[in-house]
C-alpha positions in Angstrom: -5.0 47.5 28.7 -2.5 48.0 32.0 0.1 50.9 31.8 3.7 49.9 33.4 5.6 53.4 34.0 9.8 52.6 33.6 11.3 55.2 35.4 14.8 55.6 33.2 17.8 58.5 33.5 17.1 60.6 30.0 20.9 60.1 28.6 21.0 58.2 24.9 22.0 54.9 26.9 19.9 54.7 29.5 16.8 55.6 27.1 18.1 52.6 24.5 18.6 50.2 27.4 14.6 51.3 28.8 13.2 51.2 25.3 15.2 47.2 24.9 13.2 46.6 28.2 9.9 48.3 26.6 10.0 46.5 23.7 10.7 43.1 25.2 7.8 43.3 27.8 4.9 44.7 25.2 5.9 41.4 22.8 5.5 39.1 25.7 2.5 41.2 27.0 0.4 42.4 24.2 -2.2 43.8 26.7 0.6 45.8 28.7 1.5 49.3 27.0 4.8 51.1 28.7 5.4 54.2 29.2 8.7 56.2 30.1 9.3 58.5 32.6 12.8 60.2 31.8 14.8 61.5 35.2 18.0 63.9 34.9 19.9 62.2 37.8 22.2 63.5 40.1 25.3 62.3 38.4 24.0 63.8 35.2 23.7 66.9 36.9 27.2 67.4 38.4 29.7 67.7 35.6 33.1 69.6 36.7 34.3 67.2 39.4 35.6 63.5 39.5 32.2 61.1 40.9 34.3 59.9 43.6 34.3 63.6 45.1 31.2 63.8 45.1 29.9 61.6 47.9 27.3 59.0 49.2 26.1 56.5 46.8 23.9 55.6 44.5 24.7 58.7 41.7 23.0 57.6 39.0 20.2 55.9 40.7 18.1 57.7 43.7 16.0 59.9 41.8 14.4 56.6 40.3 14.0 55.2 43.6 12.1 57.8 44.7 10.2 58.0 41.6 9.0 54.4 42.0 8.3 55.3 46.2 6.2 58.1 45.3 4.1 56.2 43.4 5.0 57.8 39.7 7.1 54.7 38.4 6.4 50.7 38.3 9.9 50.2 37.1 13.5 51.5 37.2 16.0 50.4 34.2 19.4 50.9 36.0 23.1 49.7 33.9 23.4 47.2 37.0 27.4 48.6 37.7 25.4 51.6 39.1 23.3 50.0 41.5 24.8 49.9 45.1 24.9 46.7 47.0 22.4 47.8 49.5 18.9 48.6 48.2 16.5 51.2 49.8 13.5 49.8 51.9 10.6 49.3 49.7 12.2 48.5 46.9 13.7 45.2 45.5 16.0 44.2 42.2 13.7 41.6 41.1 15.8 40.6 37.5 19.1 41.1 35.6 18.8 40.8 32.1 21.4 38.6 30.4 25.5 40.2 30.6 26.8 41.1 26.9 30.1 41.8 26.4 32.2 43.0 29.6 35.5 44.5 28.2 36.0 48.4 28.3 37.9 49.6 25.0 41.0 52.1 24.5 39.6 54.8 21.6 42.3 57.0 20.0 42.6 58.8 16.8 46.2 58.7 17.2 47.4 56.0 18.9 46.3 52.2 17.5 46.7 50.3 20.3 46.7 50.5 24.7 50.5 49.6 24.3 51.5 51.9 21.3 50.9 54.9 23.4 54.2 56.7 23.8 55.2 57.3 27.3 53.5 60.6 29.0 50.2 59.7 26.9 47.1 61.3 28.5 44.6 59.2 28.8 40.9 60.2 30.1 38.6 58.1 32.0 36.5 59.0 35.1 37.0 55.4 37.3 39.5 55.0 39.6 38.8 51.2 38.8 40.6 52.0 35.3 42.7 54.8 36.4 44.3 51.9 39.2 44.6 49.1 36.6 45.5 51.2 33.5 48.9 52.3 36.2 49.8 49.3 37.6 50.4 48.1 34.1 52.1 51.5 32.4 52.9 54.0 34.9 54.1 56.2 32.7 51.3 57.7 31.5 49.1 60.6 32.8 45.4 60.0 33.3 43.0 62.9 33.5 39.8 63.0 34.2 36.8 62.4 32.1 33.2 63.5 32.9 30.5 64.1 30.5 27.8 62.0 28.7 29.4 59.5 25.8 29.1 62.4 23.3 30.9 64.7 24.8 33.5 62.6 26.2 34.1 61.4 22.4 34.1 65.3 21.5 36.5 66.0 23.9 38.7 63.3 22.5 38.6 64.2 18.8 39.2 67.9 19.9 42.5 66.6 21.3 42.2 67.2 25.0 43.1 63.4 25.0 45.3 61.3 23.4 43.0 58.0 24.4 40.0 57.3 26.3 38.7 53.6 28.0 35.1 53.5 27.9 32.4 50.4 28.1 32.4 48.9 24.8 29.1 47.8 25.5 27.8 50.7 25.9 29.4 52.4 22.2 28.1 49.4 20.4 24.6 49.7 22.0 24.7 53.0 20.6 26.6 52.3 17.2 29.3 54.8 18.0 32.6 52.9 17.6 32.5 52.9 13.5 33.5 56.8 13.9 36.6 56.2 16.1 39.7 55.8 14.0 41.6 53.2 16.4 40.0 51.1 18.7 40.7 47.7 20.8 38.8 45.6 23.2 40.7 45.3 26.7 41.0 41.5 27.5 39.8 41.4 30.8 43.3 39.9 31.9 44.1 43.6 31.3 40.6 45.4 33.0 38.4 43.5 35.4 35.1 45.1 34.8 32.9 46.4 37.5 30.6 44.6 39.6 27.2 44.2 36.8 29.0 45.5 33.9 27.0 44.7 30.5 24.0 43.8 32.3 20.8 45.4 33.2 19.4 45.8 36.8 15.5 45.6 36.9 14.0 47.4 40.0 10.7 47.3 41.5 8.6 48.2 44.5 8.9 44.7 47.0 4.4 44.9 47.1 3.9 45.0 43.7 3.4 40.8 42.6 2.2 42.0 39.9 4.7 43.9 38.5 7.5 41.0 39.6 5.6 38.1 37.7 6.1 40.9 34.3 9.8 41.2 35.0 10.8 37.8 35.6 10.8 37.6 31.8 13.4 40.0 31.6 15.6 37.8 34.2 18.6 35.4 33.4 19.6 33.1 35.8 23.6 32.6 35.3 23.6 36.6 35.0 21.8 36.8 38.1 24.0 34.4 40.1 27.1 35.8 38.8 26.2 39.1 39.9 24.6 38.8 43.3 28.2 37.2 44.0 29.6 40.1 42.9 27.1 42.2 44.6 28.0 39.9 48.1 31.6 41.1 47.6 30.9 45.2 47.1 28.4 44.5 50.8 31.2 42.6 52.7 33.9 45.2 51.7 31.9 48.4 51.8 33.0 49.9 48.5 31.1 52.5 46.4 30.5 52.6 43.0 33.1 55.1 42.1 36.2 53.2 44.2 39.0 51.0 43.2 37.8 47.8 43.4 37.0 45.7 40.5 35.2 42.0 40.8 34.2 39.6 37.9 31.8 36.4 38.4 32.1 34.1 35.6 30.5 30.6 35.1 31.9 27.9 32.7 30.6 25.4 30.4 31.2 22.9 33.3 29.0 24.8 36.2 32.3 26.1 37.4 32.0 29.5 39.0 34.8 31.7 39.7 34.9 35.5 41.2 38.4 37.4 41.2 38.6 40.9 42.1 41.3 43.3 42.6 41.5 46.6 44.9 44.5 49.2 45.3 45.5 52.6 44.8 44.2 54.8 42.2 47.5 55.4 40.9 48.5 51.3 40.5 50.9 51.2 43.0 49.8 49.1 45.3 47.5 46.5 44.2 45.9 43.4 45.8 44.3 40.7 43.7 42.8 37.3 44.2 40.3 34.7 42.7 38.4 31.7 44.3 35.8 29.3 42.7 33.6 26.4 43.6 30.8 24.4 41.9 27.5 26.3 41.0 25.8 24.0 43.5 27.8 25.2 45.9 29.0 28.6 45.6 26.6 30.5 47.8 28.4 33.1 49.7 31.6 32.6 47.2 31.8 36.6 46.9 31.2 37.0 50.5 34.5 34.2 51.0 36.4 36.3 48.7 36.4 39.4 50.4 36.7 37.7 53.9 40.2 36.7 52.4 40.8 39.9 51.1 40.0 41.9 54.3 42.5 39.2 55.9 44.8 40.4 53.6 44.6 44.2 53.9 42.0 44.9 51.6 40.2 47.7 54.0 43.5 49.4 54.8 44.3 49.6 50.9 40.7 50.8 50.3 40.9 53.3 53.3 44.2 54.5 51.9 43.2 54.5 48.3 40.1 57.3 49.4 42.3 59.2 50.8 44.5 59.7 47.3 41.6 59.9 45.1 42.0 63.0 43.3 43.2 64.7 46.2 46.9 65.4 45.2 48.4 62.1 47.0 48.9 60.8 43.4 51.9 61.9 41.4 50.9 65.3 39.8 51.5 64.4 36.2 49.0 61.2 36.8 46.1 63.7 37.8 
């Protein structure tokens, strides 16, 4: 019997999402067994400041990449928002499982509803993505930071430190956590753009190993896939990190029509820049590559640029921090 090693972070999510991926490769390979080799990453590690002060890229992800180039891991499981658009040499993302449910969802035991929250609500999250689009829609609130595995970012919200929190719902219904929140609501995604790969899982292996890309190519779905590497396009072309304030969302319709809109601006919503183009799925290679040329015509870089300079650094009104 062969042994395939995933290399996974050890948080509850990232060991259900590398168990799915377990489970789903023994039943189409009964003569594979897998094994787990659980990694405390670097964004797991560094709790007390905002992930966009941190620096570089990739938070979430190196120390499986170098598990898998040292030779101690056949397989990283990575939640595909936290992949970065470039990809170390050596090592390849060879499938994205299918994309569940995008939409990030307000939590409150207060507060039923995003728009019931009385002005000078605090609400926690740790993206500048949210923090950008939550302001540009009710600038009257004040967001504060979030940090902390899902557990304790739920503790901290019972305990009061917040009056709401926007989190993944994928994520809390993966791990059956949304039944002990009193009020919750699904953000259309009108309201939040998700992240580039949000609700879908990013499959990484080492670029020599066939063998190992012939086993994961069970775990791949095509429209997924597509819609992300578009996605993925517009991240390279702009040059925007994980933690930034850009948001992009690939979609395909019934039809084969595919459209990418994305959005980038100031953490604290006040300057934002939005678009959207589309084309037929036989013909939208380089569509997120298009979109951000438009954008960069439009000021996108300077707005990024800008928006780095702000990010938790005291350029934001005070009572937003």
């Amino acid at each position: 019997m062969k042994t395939v090693t995933i290399a996974t972070r050890a948080s509850d999510l990232a060991l259900w999402q590398a168990y799915h991926v377990r489970d789903r490769i023994e039943r189409a390979f009964p003569n594979i067994k897998v094994e787990l080799n659980e990694i405390t990453s670097n964004g797991d590690k560094i709790l007390d400041k905002p992930l966009a002060l941190i620096g570089g890229k990739g938070h979430f992800t190196k120390e499986l990449e170098d598990e898998m180039l040292a030779g101690n891991a056949d397989i990283a499981v990575h939640s595909l928002k936290d992949v970065p658009s470039y990809m170390p040499e050596g090592l390849e993302l060879a499938a994205i499982t299918e994309r569940q449910d995008q939409s990030d969802v307000f939590l409150s035991h207060k507060y039923e509803s995003f728009h019931s929250l009385p002005k000078g609500a605090v609400v926690g999250t740790t993206s500048l993505r949210r923090r950008m689009q939550l302001l540009s829609v009710r600038p009257d609130l004040k967001v504060k930071d979030l940090r902390g595995n899902v557990n304790t970012r739920l503790r901290k919200l019972a305990e009061g430190q917040y009056d709401a929190i926007i989190l993944a719902f994928i994520g809390l219904n993966r791990l059956d956590l949304l039944k002990d929140i009193p009020f919750t609501e699904k953000l259309p995604l009108s309201v939040m753009i998700p992240p580039m790969g949000q609700a879908a899982l990013g499959i990484q292996i080492k670029s020599n190993d066939d063998e190992v890309r012939k086993v994961v190519k069970i775990l791949n779905h095509e429209d997924t896939f597509l819609a992300s590497q578009i996605e993925r396009d517009f991240i390279s072309e702009i040059g925007a990190g994980c933690s930034a304030p850009v948001a992009v969302n690939a979609t395909i319709d019934e039809v084969g029509l595919v459209t990418v809109k994305a959005m980038v601006g100031y953490p604290d919503g006040s300057k934002i820049l939005e678009e959207q183009v589309s084309a037929s799925r036989i013909a939208c290679k380089g569509l997120g590559l298009l979109l951000a040329e438009l954008m960069i015509k439009k000021g996108a870089m300077k707005i990024l640029k800008r928006a780095e300079e702000m990010a938790f650094k005291g350029d934001t009104p005070a009572e937003r921090i």
